[in-house]
C-alpha positions as CSV (number, residue, x, y, z in Angstrom):
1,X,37.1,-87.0,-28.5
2,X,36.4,-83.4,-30.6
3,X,33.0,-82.5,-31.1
4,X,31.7,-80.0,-33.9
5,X,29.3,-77.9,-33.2
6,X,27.0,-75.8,-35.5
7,X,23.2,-73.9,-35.4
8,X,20.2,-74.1,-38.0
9,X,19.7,-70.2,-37.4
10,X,22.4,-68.1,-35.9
11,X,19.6,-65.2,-35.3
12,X,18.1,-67.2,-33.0
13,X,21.2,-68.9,-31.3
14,X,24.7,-69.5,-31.3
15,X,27.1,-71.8,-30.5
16,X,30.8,-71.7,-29.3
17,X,32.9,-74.5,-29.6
18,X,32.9,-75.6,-26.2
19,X,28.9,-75.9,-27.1
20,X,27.6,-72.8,-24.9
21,X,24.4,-71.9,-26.6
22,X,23.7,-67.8,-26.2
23,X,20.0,-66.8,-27.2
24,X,19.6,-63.9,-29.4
25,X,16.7,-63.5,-30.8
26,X,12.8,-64.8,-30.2
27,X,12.5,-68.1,-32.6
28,X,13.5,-71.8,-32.6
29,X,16.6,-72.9,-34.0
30,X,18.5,-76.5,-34.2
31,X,21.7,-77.2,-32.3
32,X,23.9,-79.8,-34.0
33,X,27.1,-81.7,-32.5
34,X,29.3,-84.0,-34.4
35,X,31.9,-86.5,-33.6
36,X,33.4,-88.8,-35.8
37,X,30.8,-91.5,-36.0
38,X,27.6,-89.4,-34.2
39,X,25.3,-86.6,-35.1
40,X,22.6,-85.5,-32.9
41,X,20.6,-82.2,-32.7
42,X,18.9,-80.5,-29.8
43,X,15.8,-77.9,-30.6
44,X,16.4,-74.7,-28.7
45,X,13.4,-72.2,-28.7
46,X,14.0,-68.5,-27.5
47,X,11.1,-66.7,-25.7
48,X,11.4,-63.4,-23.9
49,X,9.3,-63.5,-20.5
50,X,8.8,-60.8,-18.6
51,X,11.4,-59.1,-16.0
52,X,9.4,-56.0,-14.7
53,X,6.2,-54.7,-14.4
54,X,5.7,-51.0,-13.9
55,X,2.4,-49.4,-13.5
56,X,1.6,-45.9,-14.8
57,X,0.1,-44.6,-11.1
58,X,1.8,-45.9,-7.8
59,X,-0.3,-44.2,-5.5
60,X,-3.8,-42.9,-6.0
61,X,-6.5,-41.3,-3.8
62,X,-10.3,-41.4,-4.3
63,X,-12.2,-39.2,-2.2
64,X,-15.7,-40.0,-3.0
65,X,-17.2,-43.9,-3.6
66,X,-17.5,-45.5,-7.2
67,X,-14.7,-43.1,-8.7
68,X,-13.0,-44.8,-11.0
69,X,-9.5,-44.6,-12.4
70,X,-7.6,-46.6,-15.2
71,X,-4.2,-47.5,-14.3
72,X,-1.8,-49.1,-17.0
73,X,1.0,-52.0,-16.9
74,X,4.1,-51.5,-19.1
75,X,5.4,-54.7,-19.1
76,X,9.8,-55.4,-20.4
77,X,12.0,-58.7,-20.7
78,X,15.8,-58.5,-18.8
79,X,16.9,-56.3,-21.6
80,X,14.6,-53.2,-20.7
81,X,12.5,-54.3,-24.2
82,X,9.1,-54.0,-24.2
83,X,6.3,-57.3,-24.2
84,X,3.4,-55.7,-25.6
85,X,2.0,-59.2,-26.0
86,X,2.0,-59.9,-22.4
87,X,-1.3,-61.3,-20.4
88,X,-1.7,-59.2,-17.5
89,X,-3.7,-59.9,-14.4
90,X,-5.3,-57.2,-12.1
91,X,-6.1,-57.9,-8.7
92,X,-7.3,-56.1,-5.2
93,X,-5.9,-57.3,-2.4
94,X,-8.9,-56.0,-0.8
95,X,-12.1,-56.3,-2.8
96,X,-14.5,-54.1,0.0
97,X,-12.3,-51.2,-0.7
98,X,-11.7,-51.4,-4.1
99,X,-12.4,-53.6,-7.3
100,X,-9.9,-53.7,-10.1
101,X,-11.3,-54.9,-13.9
102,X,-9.7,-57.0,-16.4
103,X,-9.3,-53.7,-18.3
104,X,-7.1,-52.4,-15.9
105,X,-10.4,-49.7,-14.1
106,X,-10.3,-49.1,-10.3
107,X,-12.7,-48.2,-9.0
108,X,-13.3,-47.5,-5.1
109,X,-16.1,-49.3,-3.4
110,X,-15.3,-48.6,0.4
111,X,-13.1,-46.6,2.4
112,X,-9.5,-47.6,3.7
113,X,-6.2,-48.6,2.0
114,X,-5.6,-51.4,-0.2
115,X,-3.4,-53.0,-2.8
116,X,-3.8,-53.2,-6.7
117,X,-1.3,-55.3,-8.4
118,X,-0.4,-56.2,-11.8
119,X,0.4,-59.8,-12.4
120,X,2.2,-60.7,-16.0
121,X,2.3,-64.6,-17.2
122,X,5.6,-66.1,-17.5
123,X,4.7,-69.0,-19.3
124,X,0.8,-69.3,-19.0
125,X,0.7,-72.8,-18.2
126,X,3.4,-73.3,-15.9
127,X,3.9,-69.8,-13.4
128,X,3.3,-66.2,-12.9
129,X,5.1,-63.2,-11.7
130,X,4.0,-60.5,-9.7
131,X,6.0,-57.4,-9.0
132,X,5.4,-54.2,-6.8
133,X,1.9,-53.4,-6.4
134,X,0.0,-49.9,-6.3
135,X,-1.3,-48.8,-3.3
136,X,-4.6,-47.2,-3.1
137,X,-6.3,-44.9,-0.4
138,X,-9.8,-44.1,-0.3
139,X,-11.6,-41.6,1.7
């Protein structure tokens, strides 16, 4: 049996003639196979999610109690583009050291070494990705 196959939107995704569907652009497009008798679609909807996180401080010392230091994300997709749009999450692995806002603020509370890391959603309701925290000293 041959099949045809053909897209709504080839910006968004193409097809080859074996049906191999490449995304290439964010957007939602419709996938459409034909045989002789039969026609069905598929939707296909492209989203970039984030590949890496990388933060704009990797290390950081605080030598005095309630300094505070803002540390930002750059988040990017598998191509190296940047997700401005992304949700990230800041965390302390150790909150009696130091405490890490939703603004992306650090700000020592206690003395030793802990970890700040920067969590972007995948897909907000289903998983998130963390990649390779800061680490933070205070004395």
């Amino acid at each position: 049996m041959r099949f045809s196959w053909t897209t709504s939107d080839a910006r968004v995704a193409t097809v080859t003639s074996g049906g191999m569907v490449k995304a290439i652009s964010e957007g939602t497009a419709d996938i459409l196979v034909r045989t002789v008798n039969v026609i069905d679609t598929a939707r296909v909807t492209v989203k970039r999610v984030p590949s890496t996180v990388t933060l704009s401080d990797t290390e950081f010392v605080f030598t005095e109690l309630a300094q505070s230091q803002t540390v930002s994300a750059t988040v990017t997709d598998g191509g190296g583009q940047g997700l401005p749009s992304s949700d990230v999450v800041w965390s302390a692995a150790n909150t009696t050291i130091a405490t890490v806002g939703p603004t992306d603020l650090v700000t020592s509370v206690g003395q030793g070494t802990t970890t700040v890391r920067a969590t972007a959603e995948v897909f907000s309701h289903f998983s998130r990705r963390s990649w390779p925290p800061a680490r933070l000293r205070s004395k």
